[in-house]
N, C-alpha and C positions, 0 to 999 in steps of 0.2 A: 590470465597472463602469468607463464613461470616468472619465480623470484628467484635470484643467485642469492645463496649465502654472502652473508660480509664478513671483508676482511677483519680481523680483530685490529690492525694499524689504519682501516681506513677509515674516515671522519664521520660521524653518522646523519643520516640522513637528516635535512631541517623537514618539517613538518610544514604543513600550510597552513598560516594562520589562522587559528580557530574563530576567531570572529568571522573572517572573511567567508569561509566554512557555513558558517551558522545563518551569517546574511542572505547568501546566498540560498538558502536550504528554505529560509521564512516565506521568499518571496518566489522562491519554486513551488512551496506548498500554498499561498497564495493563488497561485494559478493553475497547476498541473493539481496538486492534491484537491482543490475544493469542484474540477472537475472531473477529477475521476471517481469521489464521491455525490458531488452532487449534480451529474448530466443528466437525471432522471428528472429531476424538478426542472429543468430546464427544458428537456423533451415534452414531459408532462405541458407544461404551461404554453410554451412557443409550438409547438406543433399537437396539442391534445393528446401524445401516445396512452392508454392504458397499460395493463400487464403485460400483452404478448409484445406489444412491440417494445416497452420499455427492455424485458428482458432479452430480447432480438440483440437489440442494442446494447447490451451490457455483454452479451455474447462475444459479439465484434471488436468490443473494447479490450477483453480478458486473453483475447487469442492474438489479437496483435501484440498486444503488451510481452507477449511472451516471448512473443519473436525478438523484438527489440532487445527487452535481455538479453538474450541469450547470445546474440551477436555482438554486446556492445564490448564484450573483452576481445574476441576476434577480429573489429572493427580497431580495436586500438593497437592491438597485435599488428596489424596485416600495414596500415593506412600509418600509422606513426613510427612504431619500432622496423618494424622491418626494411619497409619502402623509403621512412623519412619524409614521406608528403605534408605531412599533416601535426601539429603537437596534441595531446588531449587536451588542454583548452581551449584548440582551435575547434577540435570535434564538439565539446560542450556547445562554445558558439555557436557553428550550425546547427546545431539541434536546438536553441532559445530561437535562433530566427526560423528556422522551419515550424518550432510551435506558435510562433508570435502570427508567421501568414496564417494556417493554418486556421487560429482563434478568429479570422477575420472574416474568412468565408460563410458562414450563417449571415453575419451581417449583412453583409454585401449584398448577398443573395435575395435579402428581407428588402434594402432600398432597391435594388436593379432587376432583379427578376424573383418574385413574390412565388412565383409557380417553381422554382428551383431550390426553394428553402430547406425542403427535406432531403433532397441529394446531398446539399451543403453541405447539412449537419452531418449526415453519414460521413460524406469525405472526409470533415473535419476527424469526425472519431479514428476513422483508418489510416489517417498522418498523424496524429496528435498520440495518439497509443503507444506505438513503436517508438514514436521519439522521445516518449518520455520513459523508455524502457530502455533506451541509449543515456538518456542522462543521467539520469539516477545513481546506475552501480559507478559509474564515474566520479559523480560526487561523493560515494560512497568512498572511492580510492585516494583521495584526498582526503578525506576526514580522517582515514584509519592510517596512513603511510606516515612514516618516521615517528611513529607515537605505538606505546603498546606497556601491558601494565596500567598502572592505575591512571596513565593519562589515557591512557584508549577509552578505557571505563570509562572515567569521566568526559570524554569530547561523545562516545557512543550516547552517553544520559544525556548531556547536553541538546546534543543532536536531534532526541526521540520527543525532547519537549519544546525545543524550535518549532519542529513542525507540524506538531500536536496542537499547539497555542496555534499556531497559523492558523491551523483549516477550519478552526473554532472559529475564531474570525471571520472567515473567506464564507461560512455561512451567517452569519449577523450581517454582513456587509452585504448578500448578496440579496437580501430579504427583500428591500425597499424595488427595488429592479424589478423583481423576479412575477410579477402581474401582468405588466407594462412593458417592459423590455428587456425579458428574457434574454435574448441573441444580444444585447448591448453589454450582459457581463461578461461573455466569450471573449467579445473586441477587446474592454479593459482589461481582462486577464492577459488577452495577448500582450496589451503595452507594457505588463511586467516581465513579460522574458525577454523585453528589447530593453527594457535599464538595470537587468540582470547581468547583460556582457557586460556593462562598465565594472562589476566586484571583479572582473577574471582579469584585470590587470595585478591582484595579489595570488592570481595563484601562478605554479612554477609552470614549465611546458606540458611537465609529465608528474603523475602523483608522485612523492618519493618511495622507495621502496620500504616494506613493513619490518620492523624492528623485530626480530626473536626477542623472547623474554629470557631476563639473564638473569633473575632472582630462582623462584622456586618453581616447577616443571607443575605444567598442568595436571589437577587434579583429574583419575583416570574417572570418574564417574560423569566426569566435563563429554567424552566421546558419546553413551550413549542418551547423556540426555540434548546434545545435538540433534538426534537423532531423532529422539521421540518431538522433538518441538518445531523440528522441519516437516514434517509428518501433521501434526497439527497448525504449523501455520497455514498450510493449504486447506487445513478444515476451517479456519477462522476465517480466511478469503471465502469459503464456500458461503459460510453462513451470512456475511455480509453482505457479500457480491447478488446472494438470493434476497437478500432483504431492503438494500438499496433500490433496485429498482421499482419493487411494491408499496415505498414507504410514502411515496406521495399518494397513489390510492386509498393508502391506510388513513391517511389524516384527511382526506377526501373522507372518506365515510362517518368518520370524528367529530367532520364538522369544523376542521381548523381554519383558520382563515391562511387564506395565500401568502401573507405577511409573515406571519408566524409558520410558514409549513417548516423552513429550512435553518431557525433559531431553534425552534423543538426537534428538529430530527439534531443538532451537536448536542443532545441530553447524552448519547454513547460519545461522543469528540471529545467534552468537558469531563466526563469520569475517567477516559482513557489517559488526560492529560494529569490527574490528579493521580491514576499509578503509576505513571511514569515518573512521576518526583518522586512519589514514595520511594519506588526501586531504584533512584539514582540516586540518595539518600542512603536508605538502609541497604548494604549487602548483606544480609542474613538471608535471603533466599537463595544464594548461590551454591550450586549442588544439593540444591533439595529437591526429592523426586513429588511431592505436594504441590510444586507450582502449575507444572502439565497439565495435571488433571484438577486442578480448581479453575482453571483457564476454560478448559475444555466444559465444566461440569458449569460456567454462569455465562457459557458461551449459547448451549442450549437452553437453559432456562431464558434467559434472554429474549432469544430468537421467539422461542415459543409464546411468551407473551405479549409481543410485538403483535404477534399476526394472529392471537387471540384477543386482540383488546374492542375489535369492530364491536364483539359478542357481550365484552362484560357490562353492556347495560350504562349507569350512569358513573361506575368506574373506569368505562373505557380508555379514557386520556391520564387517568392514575394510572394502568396499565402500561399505558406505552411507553411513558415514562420511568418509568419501574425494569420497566424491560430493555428499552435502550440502555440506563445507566449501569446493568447489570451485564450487558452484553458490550458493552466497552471497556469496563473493567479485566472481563475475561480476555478480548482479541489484545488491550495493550499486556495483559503477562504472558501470553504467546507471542506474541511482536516481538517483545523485549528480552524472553530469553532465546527465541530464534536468533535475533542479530547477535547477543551477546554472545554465544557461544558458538555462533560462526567466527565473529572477529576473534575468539580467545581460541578456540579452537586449528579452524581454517587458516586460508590465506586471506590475509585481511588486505588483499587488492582488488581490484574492478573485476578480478572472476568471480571472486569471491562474493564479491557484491551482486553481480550479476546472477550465479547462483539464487541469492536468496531473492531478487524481485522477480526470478523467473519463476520461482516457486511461489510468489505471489498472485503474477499473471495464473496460474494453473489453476488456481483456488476461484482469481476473479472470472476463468472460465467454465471452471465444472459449478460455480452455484448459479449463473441464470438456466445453465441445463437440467439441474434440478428444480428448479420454477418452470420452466418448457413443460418438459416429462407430467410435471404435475397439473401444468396446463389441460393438457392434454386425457390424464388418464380423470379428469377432475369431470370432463363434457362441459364445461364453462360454469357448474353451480360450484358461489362463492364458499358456500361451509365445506365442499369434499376438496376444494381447491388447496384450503386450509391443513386441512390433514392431511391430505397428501404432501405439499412441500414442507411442513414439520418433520414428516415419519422420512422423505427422501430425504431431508438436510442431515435429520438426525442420525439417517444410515449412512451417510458419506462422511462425514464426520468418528465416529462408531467403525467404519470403515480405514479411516487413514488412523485410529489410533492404534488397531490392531495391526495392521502396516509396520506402525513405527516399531511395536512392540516384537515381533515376526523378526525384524530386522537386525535389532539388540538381542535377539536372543542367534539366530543364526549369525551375527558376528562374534559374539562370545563363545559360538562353537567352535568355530576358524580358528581362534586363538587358541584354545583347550589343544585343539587336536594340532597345531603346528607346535606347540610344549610337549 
């Protein structure tokens, strides 16, 4: 969405209240974040998937998601501003009730036609994806609009630990179900996006428009490490996105009990939450080029001992704990300087926003393709399966960091040579 400059005489934009904001955002990641993290344990359990179809599915989820992004600033362009059909909170609303049916059909499916179950859930993933790739950068325009400076900062930290603490939760809560009646926390996630529309009575029709900073001009070293951490955020979706869907086989092989699969797999949720405060606390990290690549470097350690842990014998479950926490650590200071320096950066409206989860969708779809691939060239034995999607994750990864770098350096040429 373009932004017009403001007038200097005209009144500046009210903000949407941060609470309202944050309410909202808890009980989104309640529902929409715990499953687009955790529909593998739910496939696992409700319908037996293993690897190829869990990551089939993870597939579906990553490429949808992407769409939605990417249209959800067009969709507010086209349908609100232009036409006047529509307000952005009207558009949020339909997008809580198109997630709320949506979440209903597994069930359904389960009482009314038992032989339709796994249609269901497909469907369900290929509505529920997109539309929560519409809501998002939207909520996102709301958080960021008439705020900017150190209130941005801090509504952005705010924000990354709402929802961090949420999905922490949305897997402890999901635990006790998750043997028994799988497809029944679908339904109850849905009933949260139907008492979601009651918070949109505090928000305005349309985000306010994004404050310029009228202190001191961004720090030029701000541009490329935008640069480099959008570039790796799609590595962090990669590495994730490949290891979500394996992580119930993984605790399958552990030996974990079905209770406990989805409290131990938030071991990465709870360390993610814990640097997120850090960094919303301390800015000493800002504009230091250390953060990228420590991100990046406990991003693969992580990973790797994740899907090494079947092997390590009676340390195996030290292992994957060692490795989730390590591997949460890394994706939330990629997470956290991606947004930050898009909103400080950027246009800190719904394109802006939309931008950055579409570059999430990308990430959530090139890592079950690297789990396929590895599928595939593995012939089904588990130990080459292993090293294969290590050495793919760690080359697509490895891949988008020399991307980013490629990029910074052939924009610093463009500058040289138009001086």
């Amino acid at each position: 969405m373009a932004t017009t400059s403001l007038n200097h005489s005209a009144p500046s934009p009210v903000p949407t209240p941060l609470l309202a904001v944050l309410a909202l955002t808890f009980l989104g990641s309640l529902g929409t974040g715990a499953v687009t993290n955790g529909f593998s344990f739910i496939a696992s359990e409700g319908l037996g998937y293993g690897r190829k179809m869990n990551l089939l599915l993870a597939l579906v989820l990553g490429g949808t998601y992407v769409v939605g992004a990417l249209i959800a600033g067009r969709l507010v362009a086209k349908l609100t501003i232009a036409k006047g059909w529509l307000s952005s909170r009207g558009l949020l609303a339909i997008a809580l009730v198109i997630i709320a049916i949506a979440c209903q059909l597994p069930m359904l499916a389960q009482q009314a036609a038992p032989d339709l179950m796994e249609p269901a859930l497909w469907a369900f993933i290929i509505i529920f994806s997109p539309a929560t790739g519409i809501f998002w950068p939207i909520v996102e325009g709301y958080l960021s609009g008439g705020r900017s400076g150190k209130a941005l900062r801090s509504a952005i930290g705010q924000f990354n630990i709402t929802w961090s603490v949420a999905l922490v939760m949305a897997f402890w809560l999901m635990a006790p179900l998750l043997g028994h009646q799988p497809f029944l926390i679908l339904s109850l996630l849905g009933a949260f996006q139907l008492l979601m529309c009651t918070l949109l009575y505090w928000f305005p029709s349309h985000p306010p428009k994004h404050l310029p900073e009228h202190t001191q001009p961004t720090p030029d070293v701000y541009v490329p490490l935008l640069t480099i951490f959008r570039v790796l955020l799609i590595a962090s979706y990669i590495v994730l996105s490949a290891l979500s869907p394996l992580l119930p086989i993984v605790e399958d092989k552990l030996g974990v009990n079905v209770h406990w699969k989805t409290p131990l797999a938030s071991a990465w949720l709870t360390s993610r939450v814990f640097l997120f405060i850090f960094f919303e606390r301390w800015h000493g990290w800002h504009g230091k080029w250390w953060t990228p690549w420590t991100g990046m470097g406990l991003m693969l350690i992580g990973f790797s001992a994740c899907m090494m842990s079947p092997i390590a014998g009676g340390f195996g479950l030290a292992t994957l704990l060692f490795g989730l926490f390590i591997m949460g650590v890394g994706i939330a200071i990629t997470y956290y300087g991606a947004l930050y320096y898009a909103m400080a950066v950027g246009n800190a409206q719904v394109d802006a926003g939309g931008k950055h989860e579409a570059v999430i969708g990308l990430g959530y779809t090139l890592g079950p393709l690297c789990g396929l691939v590895g599928l595939g060239l593995s012939g089904g034995d588990p130990d080459l399966f292993r090293f294969w999607v290590i050495a793919l994750v760690a080359g697509a990864v490895m891949t988008s960091a020399l991307l980013g770098w490629g990029l910074i350096h052939r924009n610093r040429f463009k500058q040289i040579s138009k001086a």
